[in-house]
C-alpha positions as CSV (number, residue, x, y, z in Angstrom):
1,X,14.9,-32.4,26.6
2,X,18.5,-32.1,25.0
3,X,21.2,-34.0,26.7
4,X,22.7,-32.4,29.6
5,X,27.1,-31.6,28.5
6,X,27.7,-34.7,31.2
7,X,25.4,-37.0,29.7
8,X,22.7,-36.9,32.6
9,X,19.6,-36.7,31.3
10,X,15.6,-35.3,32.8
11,X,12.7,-37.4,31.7
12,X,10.7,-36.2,28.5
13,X,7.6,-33.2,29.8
14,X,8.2,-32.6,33.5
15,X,5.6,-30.7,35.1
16,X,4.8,-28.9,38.3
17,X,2.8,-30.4,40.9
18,X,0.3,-26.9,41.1
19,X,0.8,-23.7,39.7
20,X,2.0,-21.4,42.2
21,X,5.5,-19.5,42.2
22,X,7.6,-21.3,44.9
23,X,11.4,-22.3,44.9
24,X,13.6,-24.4,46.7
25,X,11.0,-26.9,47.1
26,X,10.7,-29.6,50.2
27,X,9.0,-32.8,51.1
28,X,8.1,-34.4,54.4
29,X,6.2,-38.0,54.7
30,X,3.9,-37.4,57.6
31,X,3.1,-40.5,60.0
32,X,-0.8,-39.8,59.0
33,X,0.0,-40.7,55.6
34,X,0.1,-37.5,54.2
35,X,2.7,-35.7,52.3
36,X,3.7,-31.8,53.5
37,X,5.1,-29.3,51.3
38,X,6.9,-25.5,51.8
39,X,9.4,-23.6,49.7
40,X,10.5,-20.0,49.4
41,X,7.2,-18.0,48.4
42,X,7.5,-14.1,48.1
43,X,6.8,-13.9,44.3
44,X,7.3,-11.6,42.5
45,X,10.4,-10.0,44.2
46,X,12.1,-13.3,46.3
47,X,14.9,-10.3,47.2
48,X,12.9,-8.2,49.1
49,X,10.8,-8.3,52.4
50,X,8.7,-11.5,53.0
51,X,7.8,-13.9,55.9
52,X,5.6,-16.3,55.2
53,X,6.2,-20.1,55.9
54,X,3.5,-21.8,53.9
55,X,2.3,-25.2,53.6
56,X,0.7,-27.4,51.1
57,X,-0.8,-31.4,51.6
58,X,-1.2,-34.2,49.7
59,X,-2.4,-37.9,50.4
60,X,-0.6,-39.2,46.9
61,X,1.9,-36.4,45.5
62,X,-0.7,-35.9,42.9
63,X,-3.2,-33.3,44.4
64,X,-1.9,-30.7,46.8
65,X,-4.0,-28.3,49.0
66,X,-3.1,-25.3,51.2
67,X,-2.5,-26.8,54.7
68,X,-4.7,-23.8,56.1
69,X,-7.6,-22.1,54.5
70,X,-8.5,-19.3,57.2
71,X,-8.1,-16.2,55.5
72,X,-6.9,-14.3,58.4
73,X,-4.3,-16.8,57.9
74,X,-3.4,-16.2,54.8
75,X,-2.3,-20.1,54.1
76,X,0.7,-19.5,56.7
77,X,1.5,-21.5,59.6
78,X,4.3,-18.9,60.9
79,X,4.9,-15.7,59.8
80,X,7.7,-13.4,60.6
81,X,6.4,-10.1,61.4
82,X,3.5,-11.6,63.4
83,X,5.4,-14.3,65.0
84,X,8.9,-13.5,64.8
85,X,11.5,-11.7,67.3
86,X,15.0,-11.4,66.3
87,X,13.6,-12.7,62.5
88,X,11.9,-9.3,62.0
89,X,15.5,-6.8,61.2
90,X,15.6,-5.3,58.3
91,X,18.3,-4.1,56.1
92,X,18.8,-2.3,52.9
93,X,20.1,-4.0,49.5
94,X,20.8,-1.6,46.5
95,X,18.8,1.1,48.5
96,X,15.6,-1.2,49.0
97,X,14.8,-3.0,51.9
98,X,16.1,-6.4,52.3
99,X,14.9,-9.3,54.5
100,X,13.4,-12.2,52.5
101,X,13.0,-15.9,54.1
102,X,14.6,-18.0,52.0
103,X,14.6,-22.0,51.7
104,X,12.0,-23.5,54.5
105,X,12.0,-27.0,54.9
106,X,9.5,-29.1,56.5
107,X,10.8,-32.3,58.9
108,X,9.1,-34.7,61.3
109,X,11.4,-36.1,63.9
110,X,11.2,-37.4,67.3
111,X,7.2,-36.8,67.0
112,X,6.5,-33.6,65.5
113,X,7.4,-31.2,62.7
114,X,10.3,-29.5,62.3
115,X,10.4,-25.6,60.0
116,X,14.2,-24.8,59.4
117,X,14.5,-21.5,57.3
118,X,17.0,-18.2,56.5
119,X,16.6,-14.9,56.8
120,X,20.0,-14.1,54.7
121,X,22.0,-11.4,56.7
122,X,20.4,-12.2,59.9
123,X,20.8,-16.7,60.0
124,X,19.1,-19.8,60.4
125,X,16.1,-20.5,62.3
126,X,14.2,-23.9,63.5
127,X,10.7,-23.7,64.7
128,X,9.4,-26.6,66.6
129,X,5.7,-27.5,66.5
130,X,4.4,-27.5,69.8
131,X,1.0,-29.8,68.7
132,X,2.7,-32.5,66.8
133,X,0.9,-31.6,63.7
134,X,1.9,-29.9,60.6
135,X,-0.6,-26.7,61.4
136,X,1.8,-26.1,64.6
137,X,1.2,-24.0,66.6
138,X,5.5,-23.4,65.9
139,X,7.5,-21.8,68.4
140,X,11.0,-21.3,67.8
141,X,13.1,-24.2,68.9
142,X,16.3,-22.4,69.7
143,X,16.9,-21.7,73.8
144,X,19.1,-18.3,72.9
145,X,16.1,-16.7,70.9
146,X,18.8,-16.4,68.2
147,X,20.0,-17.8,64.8
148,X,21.7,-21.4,65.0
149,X,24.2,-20.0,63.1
150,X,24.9,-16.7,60.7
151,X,24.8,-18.5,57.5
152,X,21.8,-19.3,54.5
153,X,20.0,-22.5,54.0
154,X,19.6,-25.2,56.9
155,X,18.4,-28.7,56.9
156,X,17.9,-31.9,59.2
157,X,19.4,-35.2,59.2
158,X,18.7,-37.8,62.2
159,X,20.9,-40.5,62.2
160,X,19.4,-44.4,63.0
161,X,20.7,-44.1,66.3
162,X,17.4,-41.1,67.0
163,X,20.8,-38.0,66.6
164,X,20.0,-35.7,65.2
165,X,22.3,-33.2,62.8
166,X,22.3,-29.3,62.0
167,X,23.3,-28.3,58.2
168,X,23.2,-25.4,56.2
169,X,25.0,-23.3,53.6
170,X,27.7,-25.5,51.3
171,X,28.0,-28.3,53.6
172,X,28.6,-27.0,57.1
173,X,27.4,-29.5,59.7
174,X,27.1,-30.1,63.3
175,X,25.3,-32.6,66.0
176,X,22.0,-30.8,68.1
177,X,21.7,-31.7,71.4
178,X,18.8,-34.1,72.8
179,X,15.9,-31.2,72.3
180,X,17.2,-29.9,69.3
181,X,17.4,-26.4,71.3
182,X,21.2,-25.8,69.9
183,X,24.2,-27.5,68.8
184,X,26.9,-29.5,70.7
185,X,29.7,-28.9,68.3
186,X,31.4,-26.1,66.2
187,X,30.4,-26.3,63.1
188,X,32.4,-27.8,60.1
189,X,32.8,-28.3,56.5
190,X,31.3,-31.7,54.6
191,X,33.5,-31.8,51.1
192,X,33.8,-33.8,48.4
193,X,37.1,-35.1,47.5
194,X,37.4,-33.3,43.9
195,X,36.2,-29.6,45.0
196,X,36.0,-27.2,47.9
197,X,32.0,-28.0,48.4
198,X,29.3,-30.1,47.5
199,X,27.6,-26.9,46.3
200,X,28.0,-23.6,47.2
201,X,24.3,-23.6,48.8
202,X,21.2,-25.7,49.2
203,X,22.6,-28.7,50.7
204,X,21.1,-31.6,52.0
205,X,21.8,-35.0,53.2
206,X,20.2,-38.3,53.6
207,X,21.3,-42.2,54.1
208,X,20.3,-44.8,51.5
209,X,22.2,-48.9,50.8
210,X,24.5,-47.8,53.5
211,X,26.3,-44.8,52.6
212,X,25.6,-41.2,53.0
213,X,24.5,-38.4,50.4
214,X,25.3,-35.3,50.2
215,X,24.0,-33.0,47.7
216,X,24.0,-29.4,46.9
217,X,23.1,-26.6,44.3
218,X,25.9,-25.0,42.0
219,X,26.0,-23.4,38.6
220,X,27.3,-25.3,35.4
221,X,27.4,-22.4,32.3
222,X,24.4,-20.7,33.8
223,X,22.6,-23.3,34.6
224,X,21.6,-24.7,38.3
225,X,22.2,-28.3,39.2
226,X,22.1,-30.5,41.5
227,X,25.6,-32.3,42.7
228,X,26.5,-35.3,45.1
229,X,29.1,-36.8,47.1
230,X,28.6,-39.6,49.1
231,X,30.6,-41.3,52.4
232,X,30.4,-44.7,54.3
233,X,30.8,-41.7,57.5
234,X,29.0,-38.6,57.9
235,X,31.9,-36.9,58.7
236,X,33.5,-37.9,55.6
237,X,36.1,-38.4,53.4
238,X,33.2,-38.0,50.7
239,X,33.5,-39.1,47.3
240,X,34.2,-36.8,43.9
241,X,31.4,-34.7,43.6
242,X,28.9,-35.7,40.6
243,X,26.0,-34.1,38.4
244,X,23.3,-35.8,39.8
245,X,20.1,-33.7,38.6
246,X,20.3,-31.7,36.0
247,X,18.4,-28.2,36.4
248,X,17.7,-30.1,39.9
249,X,19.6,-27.6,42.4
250,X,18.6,-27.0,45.8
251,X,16.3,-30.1,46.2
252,X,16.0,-32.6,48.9
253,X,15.6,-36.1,48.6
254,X,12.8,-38.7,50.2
255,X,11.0,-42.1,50.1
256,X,6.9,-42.4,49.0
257,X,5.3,-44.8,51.1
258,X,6.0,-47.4,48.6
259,X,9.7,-47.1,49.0
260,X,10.4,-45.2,45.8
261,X,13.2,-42.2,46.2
262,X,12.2,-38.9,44.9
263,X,14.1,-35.8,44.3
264,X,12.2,-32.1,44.8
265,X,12.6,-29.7,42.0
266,X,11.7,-26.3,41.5
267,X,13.4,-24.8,38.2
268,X,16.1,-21.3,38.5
269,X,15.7,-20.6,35.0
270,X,14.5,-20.9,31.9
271,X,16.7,-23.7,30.8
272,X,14.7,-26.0,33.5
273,X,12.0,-27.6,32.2
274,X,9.8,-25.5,34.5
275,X,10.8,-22.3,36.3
276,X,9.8,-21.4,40.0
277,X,7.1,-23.8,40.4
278,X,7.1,-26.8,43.1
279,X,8.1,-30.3,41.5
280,X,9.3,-33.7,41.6
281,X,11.1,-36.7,40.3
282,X,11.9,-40.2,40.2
283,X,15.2,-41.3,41.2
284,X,17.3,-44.1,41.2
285,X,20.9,-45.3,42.6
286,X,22.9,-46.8,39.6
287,X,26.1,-49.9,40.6
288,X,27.8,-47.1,41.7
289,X,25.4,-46.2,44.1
290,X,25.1,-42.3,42.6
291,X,22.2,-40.6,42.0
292,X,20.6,-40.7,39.0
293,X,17.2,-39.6,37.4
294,X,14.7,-42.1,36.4
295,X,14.3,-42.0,32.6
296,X,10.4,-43.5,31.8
């Protein structure tokens, strides 16, 4: 693996975790112990209609199976078309039709699982588990049977006092109310002191030794890293924004049950080390407290 024009480097022969085409991979400890995967699935064309929310399991981050095996199900805990209402619009896009779901993540808060996804053109949803496992059933979450907001890409972030946070697209954040049916608050920007945004999609942010972490996906010569910013508020003012993975953009970060931290990966092109295929690696927090790969 050549050094990365910023110095950051990837560890020697990354590989995915399974063979299957997925991007914009995600990572949820459950409290049973297992680990719970999704991503963006709709090879070979992730432009043009799909609608599947699919999830994989794994008791050590090693060996992942599909979550469901009914083949009526086809693998999928939701599904658009089957379960959606104002998810199922379609548009056109250079003449073809257009509505793909973009970015799921998987989240377990406040005793169940959490799916937040995009439906670009249309917005962000959030489906609520209504069993407390990762199987659902999932019903959507949102009171106004409409998007929580126009944009692409949504995540979750509950702070230590049980709040819990709305963000999606570069950086745009905003407090849910007690059920996580809406938000409380107008939505607003999260950026770095040196740029406009974080990243100009796929962000994400988490808590670790006290300060808050921002990161999100942007392009660097063609390439598509991961960057960071981080704050002693959520609000902000955040830090300069940093390469933090190379190749590493649109990830989201966690702790194994040992306490190790872990960045998702999934590869945009062919510069990655892999390319559209669910992965993951070590990471570490140098004296400065930014992110950094682990080199073994």
């Amino acid at each position: 693996m050549k050094t990365h024009p910023l110095e950051v480097q990837l560890p020697q022969a990354m590989k995915p975790l399974f063979d299957y085409p997925l991007r914009d991979t995600s990572i949820c400890l459950g409290p049973d112990g297992m680990y719970y995967l999704t991503g963006t699935t709709g090879f070979p064309d992730w432009w043009a209609v799909t609608g599947d929310l699919q999830i994989w399991k794994s008791p050590d981050l090693i060996d992942w199976t599909p979550l469901i095996t009914e083949p009526r199900k086809r693998t999928t805990v939701w599904n658009v078309d089957r379960d959606g209402t104002w998810q199922r619009s379609i548009t056109l896009r250079d003449s073809a039709p257009f509505r793909p779901l973009w970015a799921p993540e998987i989240h377990y808060i406040n005793g169940t699982y959490w799916l937040t996804y995009s439906l670009p053109r249309l917005g962000n949803g959030l489906l609520k588990s209504t069993s407390g496992w990762p199987e659902g059933p999932y019903k959507d979450a949102i009171t106004a049977n409409a998007p929580l907001s126009p944009h692409i890409d949504a995540t979750l972030f509950q702070e230590e006092d049980g709040t819990v946070y709305f963000i999606c697209d570069n950086g745009k954040i905003a407090r849910m109310n007690d059920d996580m049916s809406g938000l409380v608050e107008e939505l607003r920007q999260l950026s770095p002191a040196n740029a406009e945004h974080v990243g100009f999609e796929g962000t994400y942010l988490f808590k670790a030794h006290g300060k808050y972490h921002l990161v999100g996906a942007d392009f660097l010569d063609g390439d598509y890293h991961c960057y960071a910013a981080s704050s002693d508020h959520i609000y902000g003012p955040y830090s300069d924004r940093y390469l933090a993975i190379p190749h590493g953009g649109h990830n989201m970060i966690f702790q194994d049950k040992e306490g190790q931290w872990w960045s998702t990966f999934f590869g945009n092109n062919d510069n990655a080390p892999y390319k559209e295929r669910p992965g993951l690696l070590k990471i570490e927090f140098d004296a400065s407290l930014r992110i950094r790969p682990v080199i073994e």
